[in-house]
C-alpha positions as CSV (number, residue, x, y, z in Angstrom):
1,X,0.0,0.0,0.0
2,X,1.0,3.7,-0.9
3,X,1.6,5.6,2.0
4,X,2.9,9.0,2.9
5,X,6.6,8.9,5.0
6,X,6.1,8.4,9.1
7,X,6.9,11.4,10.8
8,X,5.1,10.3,14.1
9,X,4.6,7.1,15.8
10,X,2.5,6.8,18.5
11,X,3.2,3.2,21.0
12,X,0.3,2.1,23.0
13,X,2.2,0.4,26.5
14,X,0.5,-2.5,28.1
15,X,0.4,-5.1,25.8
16,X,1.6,-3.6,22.9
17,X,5.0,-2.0,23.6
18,X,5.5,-3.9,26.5
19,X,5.9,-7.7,27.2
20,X,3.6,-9.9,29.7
21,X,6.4,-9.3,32.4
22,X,6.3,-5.3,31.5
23,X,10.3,-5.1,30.2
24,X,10.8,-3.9,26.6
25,X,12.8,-6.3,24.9
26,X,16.4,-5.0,23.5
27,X,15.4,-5.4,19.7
28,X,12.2,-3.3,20.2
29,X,14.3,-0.5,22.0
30,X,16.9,-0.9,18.9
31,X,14.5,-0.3,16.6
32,X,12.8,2.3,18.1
33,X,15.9,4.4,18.6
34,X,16.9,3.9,14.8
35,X,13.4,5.7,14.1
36,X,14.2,8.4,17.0
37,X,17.8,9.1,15.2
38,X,15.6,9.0,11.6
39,X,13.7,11.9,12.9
40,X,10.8,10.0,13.5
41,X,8.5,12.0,16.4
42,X,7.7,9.2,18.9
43,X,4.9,9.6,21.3
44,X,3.7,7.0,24.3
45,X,0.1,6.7,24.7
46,X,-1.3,5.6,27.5
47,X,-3.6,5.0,30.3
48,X,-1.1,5.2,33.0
49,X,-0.6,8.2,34.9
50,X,2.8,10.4,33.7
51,X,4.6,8.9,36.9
52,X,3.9,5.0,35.6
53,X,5.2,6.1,32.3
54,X,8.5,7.9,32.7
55,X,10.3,4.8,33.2
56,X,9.7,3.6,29.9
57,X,10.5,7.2,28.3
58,X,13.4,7.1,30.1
59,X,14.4,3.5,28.8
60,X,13.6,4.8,25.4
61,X,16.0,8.0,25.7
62,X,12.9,10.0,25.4
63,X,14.1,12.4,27.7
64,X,17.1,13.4,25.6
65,X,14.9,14.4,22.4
66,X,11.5,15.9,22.0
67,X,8.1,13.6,22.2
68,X,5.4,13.1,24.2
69,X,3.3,11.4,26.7
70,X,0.2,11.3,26.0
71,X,-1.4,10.2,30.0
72,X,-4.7,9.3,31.2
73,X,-6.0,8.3,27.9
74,X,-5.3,11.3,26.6
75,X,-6.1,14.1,29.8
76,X,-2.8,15.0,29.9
77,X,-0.2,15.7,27.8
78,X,3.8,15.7,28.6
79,X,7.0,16.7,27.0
80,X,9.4,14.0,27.3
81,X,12.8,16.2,27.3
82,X,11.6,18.8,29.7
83,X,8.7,17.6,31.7
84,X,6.4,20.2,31.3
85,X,2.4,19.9,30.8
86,X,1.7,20.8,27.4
87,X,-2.7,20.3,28.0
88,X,-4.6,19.0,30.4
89,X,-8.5,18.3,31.3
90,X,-10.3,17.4,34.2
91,X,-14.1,15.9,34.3
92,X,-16.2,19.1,35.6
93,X,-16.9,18.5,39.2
94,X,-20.7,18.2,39.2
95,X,-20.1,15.3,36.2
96,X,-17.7,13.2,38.4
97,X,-19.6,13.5,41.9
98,X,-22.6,12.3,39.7
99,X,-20.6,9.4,38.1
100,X,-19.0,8.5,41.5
101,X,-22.7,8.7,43.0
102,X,-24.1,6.2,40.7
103,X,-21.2,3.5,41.0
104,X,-21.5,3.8,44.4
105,X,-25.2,3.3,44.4
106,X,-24.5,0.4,42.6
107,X,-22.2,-1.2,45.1
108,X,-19.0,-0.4,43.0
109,X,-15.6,1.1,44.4
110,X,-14.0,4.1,42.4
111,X,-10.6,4.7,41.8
112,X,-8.5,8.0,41.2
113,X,-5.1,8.1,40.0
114,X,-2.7,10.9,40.7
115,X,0.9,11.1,40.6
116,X,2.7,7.9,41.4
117,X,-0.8,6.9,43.9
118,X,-3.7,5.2,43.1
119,X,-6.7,6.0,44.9
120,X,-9.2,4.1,46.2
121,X,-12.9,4.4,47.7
122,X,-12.6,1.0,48.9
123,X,-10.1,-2.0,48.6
124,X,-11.0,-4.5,45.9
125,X,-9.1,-7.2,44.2
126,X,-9.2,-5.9,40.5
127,X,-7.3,-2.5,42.5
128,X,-4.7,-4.9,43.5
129,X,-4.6,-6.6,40.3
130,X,-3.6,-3.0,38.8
131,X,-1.1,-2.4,41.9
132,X,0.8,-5.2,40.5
133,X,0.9,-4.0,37.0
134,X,1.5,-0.4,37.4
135,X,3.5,-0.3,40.2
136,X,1.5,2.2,41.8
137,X,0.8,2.7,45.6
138,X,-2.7,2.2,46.7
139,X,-4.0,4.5,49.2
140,X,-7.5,3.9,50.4
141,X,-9.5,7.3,51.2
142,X,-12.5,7.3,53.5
143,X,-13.9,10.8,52.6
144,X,-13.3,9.3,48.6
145,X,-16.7,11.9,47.2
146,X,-14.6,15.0,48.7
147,X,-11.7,13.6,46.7
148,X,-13.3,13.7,43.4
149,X,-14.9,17.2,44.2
150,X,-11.4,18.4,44.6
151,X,-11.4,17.4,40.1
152,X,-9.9,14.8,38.4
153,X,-8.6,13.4,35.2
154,X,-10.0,10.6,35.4
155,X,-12.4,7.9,37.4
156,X,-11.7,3.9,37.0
157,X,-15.1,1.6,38.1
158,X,-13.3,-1.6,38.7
159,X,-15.2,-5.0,38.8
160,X,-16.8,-8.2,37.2
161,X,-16.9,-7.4,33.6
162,X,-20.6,-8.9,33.5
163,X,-21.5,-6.3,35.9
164,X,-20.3,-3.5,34.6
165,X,-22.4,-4.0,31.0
166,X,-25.3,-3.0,33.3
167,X,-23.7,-0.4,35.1
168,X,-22.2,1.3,31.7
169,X,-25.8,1.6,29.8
170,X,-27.2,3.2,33.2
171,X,-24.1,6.1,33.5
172,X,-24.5,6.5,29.9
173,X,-28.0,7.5,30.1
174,X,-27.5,10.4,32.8
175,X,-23.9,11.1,31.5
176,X,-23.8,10.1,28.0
177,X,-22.9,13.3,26.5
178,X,-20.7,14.6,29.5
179,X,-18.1,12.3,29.4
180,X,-15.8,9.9,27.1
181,X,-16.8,6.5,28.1
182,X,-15.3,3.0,27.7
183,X,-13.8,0.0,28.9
184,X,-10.5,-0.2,29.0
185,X,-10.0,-3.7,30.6
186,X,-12.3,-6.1,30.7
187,X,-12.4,-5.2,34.4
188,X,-12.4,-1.2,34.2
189,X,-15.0,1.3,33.0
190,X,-12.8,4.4,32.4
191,X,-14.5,7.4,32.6
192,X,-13.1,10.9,30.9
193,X,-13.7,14.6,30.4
194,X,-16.1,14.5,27.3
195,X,-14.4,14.8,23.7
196,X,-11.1,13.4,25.6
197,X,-9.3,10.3,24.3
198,X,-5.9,9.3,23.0
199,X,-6.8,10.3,18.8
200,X,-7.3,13.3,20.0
201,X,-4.2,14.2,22.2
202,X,-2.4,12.7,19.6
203,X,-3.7,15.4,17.0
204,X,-2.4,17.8,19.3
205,X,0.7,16.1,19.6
206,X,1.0,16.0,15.7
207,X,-0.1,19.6,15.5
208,X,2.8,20.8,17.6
209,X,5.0,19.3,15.4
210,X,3.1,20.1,12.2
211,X,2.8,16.8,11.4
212,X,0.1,15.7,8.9
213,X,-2.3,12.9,9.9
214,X,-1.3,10.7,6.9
215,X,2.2,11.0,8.5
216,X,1.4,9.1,11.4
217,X,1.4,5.7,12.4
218,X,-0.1,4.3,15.8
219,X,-0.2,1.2,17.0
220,X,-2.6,-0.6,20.1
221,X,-4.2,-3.9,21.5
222,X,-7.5,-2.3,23.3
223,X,-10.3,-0.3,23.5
224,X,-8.8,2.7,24.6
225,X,-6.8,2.7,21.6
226,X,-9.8,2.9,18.7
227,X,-9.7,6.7,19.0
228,X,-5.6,7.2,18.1
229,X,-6.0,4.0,15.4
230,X,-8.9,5.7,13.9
231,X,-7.2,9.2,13.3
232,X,-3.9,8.3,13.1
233,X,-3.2,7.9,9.2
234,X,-2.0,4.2,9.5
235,X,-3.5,3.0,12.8
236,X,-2.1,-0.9,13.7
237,X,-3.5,-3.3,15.6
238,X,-1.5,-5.9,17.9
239,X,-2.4,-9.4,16.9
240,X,-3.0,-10.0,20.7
241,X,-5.4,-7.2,20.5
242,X,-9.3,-7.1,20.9
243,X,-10.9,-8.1,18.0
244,X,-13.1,-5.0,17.5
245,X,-9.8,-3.2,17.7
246,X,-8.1,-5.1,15.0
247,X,-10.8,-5.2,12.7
248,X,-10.9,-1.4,12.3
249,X,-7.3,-0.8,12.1
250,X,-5.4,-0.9,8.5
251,X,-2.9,-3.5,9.7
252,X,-2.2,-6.1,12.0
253,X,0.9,-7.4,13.5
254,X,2.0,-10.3,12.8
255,X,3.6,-11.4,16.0
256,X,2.2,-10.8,20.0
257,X,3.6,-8.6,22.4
258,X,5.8,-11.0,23.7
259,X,7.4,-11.9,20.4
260,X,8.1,-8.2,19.6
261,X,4.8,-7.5,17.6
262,X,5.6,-4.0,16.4
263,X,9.0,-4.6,15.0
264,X,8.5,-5.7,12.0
265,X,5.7,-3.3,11.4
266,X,8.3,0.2,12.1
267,X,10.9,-1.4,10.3
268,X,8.5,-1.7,7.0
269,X,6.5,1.4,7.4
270,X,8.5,3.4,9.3
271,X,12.4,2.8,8.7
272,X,11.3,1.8,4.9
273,X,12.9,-1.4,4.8
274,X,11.4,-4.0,2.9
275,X,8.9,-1.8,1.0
């Protein structure tokens, strides 16, 4: 297929950059630096807080060149060289007390994430399930409703994924066109500011760089990745990935996660080898 020269690749992390065990294998960092050195823009998008990502940057040599974190889904973005806040959005107050309000009503815990702490309203195992692969502390808050009036970026529902069906249809009557709403493991219902998501930091991202969306490649496993894939002039899909994902994406990897999925895929479209 005809395509325009990558100027910006955007990596999704869990399960797409990253192995099972969370380490980036040796040829993916290779190959990722080659593009870096190319000139290639590269951006991390994820759900993890800016904290749970800088490791990775880090690893990467992100913080020796201009690129971007794009946090939260997309409710904050970060420069990786100098650490400053390029954008960020909160839910209005009045939409998250009403969100936390119904989940609760429900019998559901709700979870904040700030800095390097996840919040909780009460302990739960799918909370310690994410402990484990963010690394993030968990800190459980009694007065958690005065939390979320304080704003945040972002509210995680955790629990049985056949419950939460239920739950999502009844916040997305009341709050349907207040927020961005999805589930972002099988486990979480992610709740954001409304007309937030990771296509649309990444716009910004390619903006500031003047970057054309037909120069830009992105590649994902989940749900919370359908936004960037969409926009994002050649949007990839990890064969590991959810099926709804993969089936709107233009490609698919070849190889998982594990077996360093998105190789092949920068070294072809990106790097221009094997065209």
């Amino acid at each position: 297929m005809y395509m325009m020269p990558i100027r910006l690749l955007a990596l999704d992390l869990d399960d797409t950059l990253l192995r099972s065990d969370l380490s980036i294998s040796y040829r993916t960092r290779s190959v990722i630096k080659k593009a870096q050195s190319a000139g290639v823009v590269v951006t991390l998008a994820s759900g993890r807080t800016p904290a749970a990502m800088e490791d990775f940057s880090r690893l990467l040599g992100m913080n020796r060149r201009p690129g971007y974190l794009i946090c939260n889904n997309g409710t904050v973005i970060r420069e990786t060289n100098t650490g400053k806040t390029i954008f960020e959005r909160r839910i209005k107050v009045e939409t998250a007390l009403s969100a936390f309000d119904l989940a609760a009503a429900e019998g559901f815990a709700v979870q904040i994430y700030e800095d390097d702490i996840m919040y909780v309203s009460r302990s739960n195992e799918f909370a310690d399930t994410d402990q484990k692969i963010t690394g993030l502390r968990q800190v459980v808050v009694e007065n958690f409703r005065g939390m979320v009036a304080q704003g945040v970026y972002k509210l995680i529902i955790p629990g049985d994924p056949m419950l939460l069906s239920p739950l999502e249809s009844i916040i997305r009557t009341y709050l349907g066109n207040d927020i961005t709403l999805f589930t972002s493991r099988p486990y979480f219902l992610e709740l954001l500011p409304a007309g937030t998501d990771k296509g649309t930091a990444l716009a910004k991202v390619a903006e500031t760089f003047g970057i054309k969306q037909e120069e830009v490649l992105a590649i994902g496993d989940s749900i919370n990745d359908e936004a960037m894939i969409r926009w994002a002039g050649v949007g990839v899909a990890m064969v590991n990935g959810d099926e709804r994902i993969k089936n709107i994406a233009s490609l698919v990897t070849e190889k998982t996660n594990d077996d360093d999925g998105i190789v092949e895929v920068i070294e072809k479209y990106v790097l221009g080898k094997g065209k």
